[in-house]
C-alpha positions as CSV (number, residue, x, y, z in Angstrom):
1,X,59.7,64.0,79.2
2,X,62.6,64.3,76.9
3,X,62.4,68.0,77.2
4,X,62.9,68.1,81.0
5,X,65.6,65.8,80.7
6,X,68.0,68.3,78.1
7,X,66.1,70.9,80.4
8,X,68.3,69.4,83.3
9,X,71.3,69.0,81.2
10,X,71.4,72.8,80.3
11,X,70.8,73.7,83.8
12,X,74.1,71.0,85.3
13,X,75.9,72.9,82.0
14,X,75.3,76.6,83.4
15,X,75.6,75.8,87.5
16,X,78.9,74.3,86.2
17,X,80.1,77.4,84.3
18,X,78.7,79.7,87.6
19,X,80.9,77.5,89.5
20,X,83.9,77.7,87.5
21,X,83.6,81.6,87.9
22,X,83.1,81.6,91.5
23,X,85.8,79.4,91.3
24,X,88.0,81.8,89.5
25,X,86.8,84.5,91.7
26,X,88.3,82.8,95.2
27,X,91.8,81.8,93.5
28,X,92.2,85.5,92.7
29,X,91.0,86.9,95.9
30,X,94.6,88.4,96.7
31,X,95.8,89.5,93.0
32,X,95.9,93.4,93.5
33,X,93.7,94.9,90.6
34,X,91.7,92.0,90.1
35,X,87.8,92.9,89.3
36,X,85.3,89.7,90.2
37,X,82.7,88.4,87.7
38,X,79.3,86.8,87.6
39,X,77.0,85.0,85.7
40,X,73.7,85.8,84.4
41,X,71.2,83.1,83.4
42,X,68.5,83.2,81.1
43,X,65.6,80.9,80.0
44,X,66.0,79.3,76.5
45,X,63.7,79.3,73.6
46,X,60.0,77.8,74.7
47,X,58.1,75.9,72.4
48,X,54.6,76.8,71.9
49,X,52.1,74.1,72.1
50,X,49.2,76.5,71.7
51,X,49.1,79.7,70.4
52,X,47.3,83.0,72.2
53,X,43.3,83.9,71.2
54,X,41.7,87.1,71.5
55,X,38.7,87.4,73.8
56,X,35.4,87.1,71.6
57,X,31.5,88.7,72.4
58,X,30.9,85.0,73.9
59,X,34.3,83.7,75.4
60,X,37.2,85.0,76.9
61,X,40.5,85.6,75.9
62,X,43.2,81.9,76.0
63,X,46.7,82.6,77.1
64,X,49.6,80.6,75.1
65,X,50.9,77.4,76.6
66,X,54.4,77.1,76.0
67,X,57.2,74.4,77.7
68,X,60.4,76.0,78.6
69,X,63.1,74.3,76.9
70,X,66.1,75.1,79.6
71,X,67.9,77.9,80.5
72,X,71.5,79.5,79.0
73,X,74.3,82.0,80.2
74,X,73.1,85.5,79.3
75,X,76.4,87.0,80.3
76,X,79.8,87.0,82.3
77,X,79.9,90.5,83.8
78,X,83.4,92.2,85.3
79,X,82.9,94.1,88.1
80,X,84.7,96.9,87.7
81,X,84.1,98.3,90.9
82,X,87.0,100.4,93.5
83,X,88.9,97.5,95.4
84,X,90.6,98.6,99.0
85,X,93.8,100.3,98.9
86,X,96.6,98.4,100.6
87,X,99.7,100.2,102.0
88,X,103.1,98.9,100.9
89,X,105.6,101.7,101.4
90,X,107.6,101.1,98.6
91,X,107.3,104.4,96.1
92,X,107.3,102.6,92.9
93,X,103.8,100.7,93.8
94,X,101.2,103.1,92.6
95,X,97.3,102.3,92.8
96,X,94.3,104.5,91.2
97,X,91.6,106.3,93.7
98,X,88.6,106.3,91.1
99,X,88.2,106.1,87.1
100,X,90.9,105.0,85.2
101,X,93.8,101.7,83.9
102,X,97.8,102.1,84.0
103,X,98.8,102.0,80.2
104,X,101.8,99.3,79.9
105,X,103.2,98.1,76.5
106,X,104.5,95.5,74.4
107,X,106.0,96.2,71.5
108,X,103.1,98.0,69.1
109,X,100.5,96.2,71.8
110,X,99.0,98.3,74.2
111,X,97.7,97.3,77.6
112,X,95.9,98.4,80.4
113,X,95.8,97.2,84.1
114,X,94.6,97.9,88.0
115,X,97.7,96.8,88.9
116,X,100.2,99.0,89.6
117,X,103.1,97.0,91.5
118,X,105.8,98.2,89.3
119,X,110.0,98.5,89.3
120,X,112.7,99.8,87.8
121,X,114.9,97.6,85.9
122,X,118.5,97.8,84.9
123,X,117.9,100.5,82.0
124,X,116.0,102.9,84.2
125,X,113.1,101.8,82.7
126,X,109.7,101.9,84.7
127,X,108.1,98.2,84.3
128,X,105.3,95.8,85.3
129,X,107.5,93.3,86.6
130,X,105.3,90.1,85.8
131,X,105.6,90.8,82.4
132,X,108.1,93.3,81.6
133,X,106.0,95.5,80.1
134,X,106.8,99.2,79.9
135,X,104.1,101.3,81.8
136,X,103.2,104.3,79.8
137,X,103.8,108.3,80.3
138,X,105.6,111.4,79.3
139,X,109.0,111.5,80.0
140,X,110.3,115.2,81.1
141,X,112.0,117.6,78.7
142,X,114.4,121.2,78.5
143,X,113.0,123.9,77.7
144,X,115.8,127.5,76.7
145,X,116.0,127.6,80.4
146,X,117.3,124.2,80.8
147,X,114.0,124.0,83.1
148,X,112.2,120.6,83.2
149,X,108.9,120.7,82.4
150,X,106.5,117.2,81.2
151,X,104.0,118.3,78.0
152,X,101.1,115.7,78.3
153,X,99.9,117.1,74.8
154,X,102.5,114.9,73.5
155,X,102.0,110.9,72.9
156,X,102.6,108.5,75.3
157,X,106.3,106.9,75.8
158,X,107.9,104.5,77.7
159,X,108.5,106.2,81.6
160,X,112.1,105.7,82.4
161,X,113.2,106.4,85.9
162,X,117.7,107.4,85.6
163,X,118.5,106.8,89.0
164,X,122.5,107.9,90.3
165,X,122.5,109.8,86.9
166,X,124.0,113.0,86.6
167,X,122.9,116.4,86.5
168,X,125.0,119.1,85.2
169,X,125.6,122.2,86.9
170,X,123.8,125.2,86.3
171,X,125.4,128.5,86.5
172,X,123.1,131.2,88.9
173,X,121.3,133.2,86.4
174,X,119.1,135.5,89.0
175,X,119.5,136.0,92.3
176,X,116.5,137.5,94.4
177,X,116.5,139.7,97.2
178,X,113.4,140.5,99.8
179,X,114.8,143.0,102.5
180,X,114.6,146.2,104.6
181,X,117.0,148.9,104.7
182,X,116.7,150.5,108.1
183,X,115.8,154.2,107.0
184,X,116.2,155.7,110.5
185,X,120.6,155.1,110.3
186,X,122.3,158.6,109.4
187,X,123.9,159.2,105.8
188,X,127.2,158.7,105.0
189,X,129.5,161.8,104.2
190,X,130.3,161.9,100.6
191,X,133.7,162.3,101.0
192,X,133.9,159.3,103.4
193,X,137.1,156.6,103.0
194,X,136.8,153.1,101.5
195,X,137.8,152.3,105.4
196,X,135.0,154.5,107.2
197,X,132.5,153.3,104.8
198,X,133.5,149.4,106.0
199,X,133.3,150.8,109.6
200,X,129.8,152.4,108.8
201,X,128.4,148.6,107.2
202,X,130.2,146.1,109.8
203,X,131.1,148.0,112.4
204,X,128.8,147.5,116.0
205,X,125.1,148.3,115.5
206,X,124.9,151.5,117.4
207,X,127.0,152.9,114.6
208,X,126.0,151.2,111.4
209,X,124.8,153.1,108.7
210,X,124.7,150.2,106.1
211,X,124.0,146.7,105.9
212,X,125.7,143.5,104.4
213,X,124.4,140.2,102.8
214,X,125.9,137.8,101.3
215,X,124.8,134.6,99.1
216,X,126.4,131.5,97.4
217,X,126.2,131.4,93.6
218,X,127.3,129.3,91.0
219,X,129.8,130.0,88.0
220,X,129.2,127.5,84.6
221,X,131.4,124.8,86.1
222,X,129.5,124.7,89.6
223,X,132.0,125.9,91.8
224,X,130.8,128.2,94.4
225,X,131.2,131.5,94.9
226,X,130.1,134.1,98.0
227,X,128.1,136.9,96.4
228,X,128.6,139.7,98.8
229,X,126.0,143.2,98.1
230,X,126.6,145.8,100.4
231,X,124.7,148.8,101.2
232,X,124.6,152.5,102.7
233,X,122.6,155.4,103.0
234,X,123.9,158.1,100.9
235,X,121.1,160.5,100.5
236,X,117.5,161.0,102.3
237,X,115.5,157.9,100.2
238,X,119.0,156.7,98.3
239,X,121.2,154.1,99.1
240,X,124.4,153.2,97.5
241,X,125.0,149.2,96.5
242,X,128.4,147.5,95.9
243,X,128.7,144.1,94.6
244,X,131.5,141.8,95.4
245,X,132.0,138.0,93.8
246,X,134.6,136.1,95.3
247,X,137.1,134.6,93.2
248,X,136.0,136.8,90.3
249,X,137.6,139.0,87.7
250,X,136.1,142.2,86.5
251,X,133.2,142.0,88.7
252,X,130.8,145.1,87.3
253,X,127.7,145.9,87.5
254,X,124.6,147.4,84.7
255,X,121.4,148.5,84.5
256,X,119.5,147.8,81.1
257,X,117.0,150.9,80.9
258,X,113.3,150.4,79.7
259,X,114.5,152.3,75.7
260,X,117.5,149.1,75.8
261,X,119.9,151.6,77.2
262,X,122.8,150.2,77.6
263,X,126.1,151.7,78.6
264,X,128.0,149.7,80.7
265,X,130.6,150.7,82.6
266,X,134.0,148.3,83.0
267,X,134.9,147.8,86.4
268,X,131.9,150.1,88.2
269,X,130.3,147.2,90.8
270,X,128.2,150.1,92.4
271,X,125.0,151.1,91.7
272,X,122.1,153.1,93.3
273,X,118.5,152.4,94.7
274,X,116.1,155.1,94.6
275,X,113.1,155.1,97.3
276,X,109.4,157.0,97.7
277,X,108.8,158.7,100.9
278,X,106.9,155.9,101.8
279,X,109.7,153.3,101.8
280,X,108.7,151.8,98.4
281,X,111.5,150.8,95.7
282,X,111.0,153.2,93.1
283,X,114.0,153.0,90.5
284,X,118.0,151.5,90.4
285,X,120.9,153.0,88.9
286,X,124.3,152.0,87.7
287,X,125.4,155.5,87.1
288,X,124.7,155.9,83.9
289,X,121.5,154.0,83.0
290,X,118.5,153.6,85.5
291,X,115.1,151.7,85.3
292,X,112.0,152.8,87.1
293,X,109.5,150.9,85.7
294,X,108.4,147.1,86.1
295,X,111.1,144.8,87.6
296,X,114.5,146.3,88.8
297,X,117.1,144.4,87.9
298,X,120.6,145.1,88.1
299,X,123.1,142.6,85.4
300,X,126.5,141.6,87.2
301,X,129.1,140.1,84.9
302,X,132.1,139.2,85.8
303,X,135.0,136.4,84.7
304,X,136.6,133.5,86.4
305,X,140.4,132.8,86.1
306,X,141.3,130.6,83.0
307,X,138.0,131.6,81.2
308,X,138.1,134.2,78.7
309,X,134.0,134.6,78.8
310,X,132.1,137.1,80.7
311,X,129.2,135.4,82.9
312,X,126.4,137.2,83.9
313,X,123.7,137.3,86.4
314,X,120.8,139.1,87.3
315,X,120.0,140.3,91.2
316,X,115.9,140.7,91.4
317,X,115.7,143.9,93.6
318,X,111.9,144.3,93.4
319,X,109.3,145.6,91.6
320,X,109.1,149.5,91.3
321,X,106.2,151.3,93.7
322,X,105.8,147.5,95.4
323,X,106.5,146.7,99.1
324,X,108.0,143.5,97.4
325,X,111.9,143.0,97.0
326,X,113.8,145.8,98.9
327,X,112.0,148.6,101.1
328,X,113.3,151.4,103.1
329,X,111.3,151.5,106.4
330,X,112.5,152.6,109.9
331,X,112.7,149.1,111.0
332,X,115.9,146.8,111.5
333,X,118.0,146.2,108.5
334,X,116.9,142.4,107.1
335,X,119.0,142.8,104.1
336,X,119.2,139.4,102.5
337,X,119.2,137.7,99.1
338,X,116.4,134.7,99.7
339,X,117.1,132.6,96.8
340,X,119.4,132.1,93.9
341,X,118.9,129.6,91.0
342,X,122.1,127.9,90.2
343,X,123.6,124.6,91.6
344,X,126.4,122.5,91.2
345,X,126.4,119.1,89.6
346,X,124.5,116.4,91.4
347,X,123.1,112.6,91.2
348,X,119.7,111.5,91.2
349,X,119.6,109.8,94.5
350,X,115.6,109.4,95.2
351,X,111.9,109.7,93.5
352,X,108.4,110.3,94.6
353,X,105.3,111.0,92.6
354,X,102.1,113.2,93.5
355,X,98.5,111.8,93.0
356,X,98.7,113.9,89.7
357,X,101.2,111.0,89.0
358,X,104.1,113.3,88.5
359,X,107.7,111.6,88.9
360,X,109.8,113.9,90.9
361,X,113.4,113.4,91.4
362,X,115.5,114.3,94.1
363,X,119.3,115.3,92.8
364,X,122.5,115.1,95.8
365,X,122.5,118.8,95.2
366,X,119.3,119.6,96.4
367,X,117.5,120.0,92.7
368,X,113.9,119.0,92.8
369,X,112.9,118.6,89.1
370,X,109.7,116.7,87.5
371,X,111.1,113.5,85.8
372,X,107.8,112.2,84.2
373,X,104.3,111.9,84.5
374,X,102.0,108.6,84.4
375,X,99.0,108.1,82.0
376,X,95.8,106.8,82.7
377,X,93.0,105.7,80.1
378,X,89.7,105.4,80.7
379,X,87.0,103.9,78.6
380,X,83.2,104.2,78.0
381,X,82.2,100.8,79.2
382,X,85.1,99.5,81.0
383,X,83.5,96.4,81.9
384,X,83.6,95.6,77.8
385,X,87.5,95.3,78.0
386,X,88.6,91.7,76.9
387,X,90.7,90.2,80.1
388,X,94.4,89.1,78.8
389,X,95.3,87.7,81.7
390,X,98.5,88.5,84.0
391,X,96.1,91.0,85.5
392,X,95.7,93.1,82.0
393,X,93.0,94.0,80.1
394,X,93.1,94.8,76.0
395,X,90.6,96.8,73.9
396,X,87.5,95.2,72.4
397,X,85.2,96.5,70.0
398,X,82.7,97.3,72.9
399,X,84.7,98.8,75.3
400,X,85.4,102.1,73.7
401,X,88.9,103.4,72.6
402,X,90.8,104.3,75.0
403,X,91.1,108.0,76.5
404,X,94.2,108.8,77.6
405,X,95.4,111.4,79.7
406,X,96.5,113.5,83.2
407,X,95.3,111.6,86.2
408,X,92.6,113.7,88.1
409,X,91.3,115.2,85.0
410,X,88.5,114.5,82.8
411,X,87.1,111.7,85.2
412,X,90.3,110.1,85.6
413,X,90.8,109.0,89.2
414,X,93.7,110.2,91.2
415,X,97.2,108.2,92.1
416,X,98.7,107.4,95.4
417,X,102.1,105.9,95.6
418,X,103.1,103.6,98.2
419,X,99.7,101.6,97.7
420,X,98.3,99.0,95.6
421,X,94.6,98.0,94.9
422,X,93.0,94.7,96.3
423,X,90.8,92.4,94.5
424,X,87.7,93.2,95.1
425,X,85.8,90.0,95.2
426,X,84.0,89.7,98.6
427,X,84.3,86.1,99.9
428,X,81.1,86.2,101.9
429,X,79.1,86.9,98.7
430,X,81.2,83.6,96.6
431,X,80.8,81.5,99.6
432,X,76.7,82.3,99.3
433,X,76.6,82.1,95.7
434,X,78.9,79.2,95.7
435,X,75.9,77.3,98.1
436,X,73.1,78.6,95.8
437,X,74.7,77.3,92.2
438,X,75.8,74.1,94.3
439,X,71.7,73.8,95.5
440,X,70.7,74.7,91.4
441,X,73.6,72.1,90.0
442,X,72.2,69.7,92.6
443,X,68.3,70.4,91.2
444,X,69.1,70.1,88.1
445,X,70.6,66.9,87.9
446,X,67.2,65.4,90.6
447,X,65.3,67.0,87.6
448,X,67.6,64.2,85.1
449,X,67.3,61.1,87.4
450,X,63.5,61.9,88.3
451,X,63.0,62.1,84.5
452,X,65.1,58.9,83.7
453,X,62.2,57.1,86.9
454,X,59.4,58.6,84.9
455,X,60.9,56.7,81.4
456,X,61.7,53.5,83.1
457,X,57.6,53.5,84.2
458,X,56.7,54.2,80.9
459,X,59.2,51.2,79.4
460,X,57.5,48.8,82.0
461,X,53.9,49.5,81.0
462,X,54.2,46.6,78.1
463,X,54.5,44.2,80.5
């Protein structure tokens, strides 16, 4: 009898630890990246009263008798399945579609959570705001270029966002162009005037032979400057260019040939584009140089008032024997440079990041540039992570170390700003198993106080 009475004892013990998980389970029902647990029982050690025979020519076999001596917790289990995905609208809150823990740390301690209700603090800094903690990343670098680029080859570093910091200007280094030139228009005379040549390229449409465009670039110290190419036909499948750069000094133009030709010539701002019969861009020409293979480009330098330098910048005219760039067809002229690369100095006003988890600032100028990139680890047996409280996790010597990496690769899930994971305990399956461990708890201790009835008979049999 004494064994059914520790046998109820073991059984209040473990109903009591269910409930405190359940327990555990409800309070956290609204703590975004929470993952529920469980509790596995198991029966304890029986003791063997009689041991198991073999069956014999003239009896059968005899099973064991054994008395169970209770039951114990095999396990707590995290469930580390996907909770719902909860819109907030803010763009720092960031949640994880699939596989995969936000990497914050503290000092040389490294965490990892679901979570993913972060801010920016004073320093720039990208934190878990319950704790402080610095979530975890690559910031973006400069390459030759002064292009930003993020290398997740690199170890991981503390993400820091710079908002209303500066970005310098960047002085146009190539402009690109992507146009017609109407081949249909007549050629201009040779021995036409500076005055009849203007006539010919802005004068009414019915008696254009040419075709003007013009482009706002940027010198070193960001001011803006009107790039102004001109051009008319001066030969069947020729056409003659002439750069202007308001502002500028010694605006000239050169054409680096495909040996490294190059004899420039001070002061010249024309040059020459050479076409097939078939309207394709075939070679350019300053005069004395020309290039006729690969990409035409044509070098302006020039020099700004007060600056001794030459700057220089390359116009993108096409790619020779391509219907890319300039073309000579007998369509309308569409003349017109379509994009240049230079800016002037500007502030970062605003952020947003990509489900690859790519920062991207937005600069007053108009500059789009990657400012970092979030990591994401995953582990082998996730569910083996030790729980460190304030909604992180921390490594264990069964969960695996921890890979970290690019979201959406190598089974890493995928990020969505402007949402943050729900728990995802279900409150109809506590509520049920909070009835069922309240029926066991309540079983177990009938199982005590029928076994205490049963010793009280046996202490009144002596009188």
């Amino acid at each position: 009898m004494m064994r059914s009475l520790y046998s109820g004892v073991s059984g209040l013990k473990n109903h009591q630890v269910r409930m405190d998980v359940i327990g555990h389970n409800v309070a956290n029902v609204n703590t975004h990246g929470y993952k529920s647990e469980r509790v596995n029982f198991m029966d304890m050690i029986s003791q063997e009263l009689s041991g198991a025979s073999e069956p014999k020519e003239n009896i059968g076999g005899i099973n064991p008798m054994q008395v169970g001596l209770g039951s114990m917790i095999s396990s707590i289990d995290k469930i580390m399945t996907q909770g719902s995905l909860q819109t907030t609208g803010k763009n720092t809150d960031v949640a994880i579609s699939g596989e995969g823990f936000f990497v914050i740390r503290d000092g040389d301690k490294q965490f990892y959570t679901r979570a993913g209700f972060f801010n920016i603090d004073k320093d720039g800094n990208y934190v878990h705001p319950g704790t402080g903690l610095h979530v975890q990343g690559w910031n973006a670098r400069m390459d030759e270029n002064e292009n930003a680029y993020v290398n997740t080859s690199a170890s991981i570093e503390d993400i820091k966002i710079p908002l209303y910091s500066k970005k310098p200007a960047k002085a146009t280094q190539e402009v690109v162009f992507q146009s017609n030139l109407n081949q249909a228009v007549d050629i201009v005379p040779a021995d036409a005037t500076e005055e009849q040549i203007n006539q010919f390229i802005s004068g009414p449409p019915d008696q254009r032979r040419g075709h003007a465009t013009t482009i706002n670039v940027y010198d070193p110290e960001g001011n803006k400057r009107e790039l102004r190419l001109e051009m008319w036909k001066t030969d069947e499948n020729r056409w003659t260019g002439r750069v202007n750069l308001d502002g500028a000094e010694n605006v000239s133009v050169n054409v680096v040939g495909p040996a490294g030709q190059d004899t420039a010539v001070p002061g010249n701002n024309n040059f020459e584009l050479g076409f097939s019969s078939d309207g394709r861009l075939m070679n350019v020409s300053d005069g004395v140089d020309s290039l006729n293979d690969g990409k035409l480009e044509i070098q302006v330098s020039f020099r700004i008032p007060g600056n001794p330098e030459t700057q220089t910048f390359t116009m993108d005219m096409g790619e020779a024997g391509q219907v890319k760039g300039v073309t000579q067809y007998a369509s309308d002229f569409t003349t017109k440079a379509v994009e240049q690369d230079g800016y002037p100095m500007g502030y970062l006003e605003a952020f947003s990041i990509d489900n690859t988890g790519t920062i991207t600032g937005t600069y007053s100028n108009g500059v789009k540039e990657p400012l970092a990139k979030i990591a994401l680890a995953t582990f082998t047996n996730p569910a083996g992570l030790d729980k460190a409280g304030e909604t992180k996790f921390a490594y264990s010597m069964n969960s695996g170390e921890a890979n970290i990496g690019e979201a959406g690769l190598a089974g890493k899930g995928k990020i969505n700003a402007g949402l943050l994971e729900m728990s995802n305990v279900d409150l109809a399956d506590q509520f049920t198993d909070m009835i069922v461990t309240q029926r066991g708890f309540q079983a177990n201790s009938r199982t005590i106080t029928t076994t205490d009835q049963m010793i009280q008979e046996v202490l009144g049999l002596k009188r």
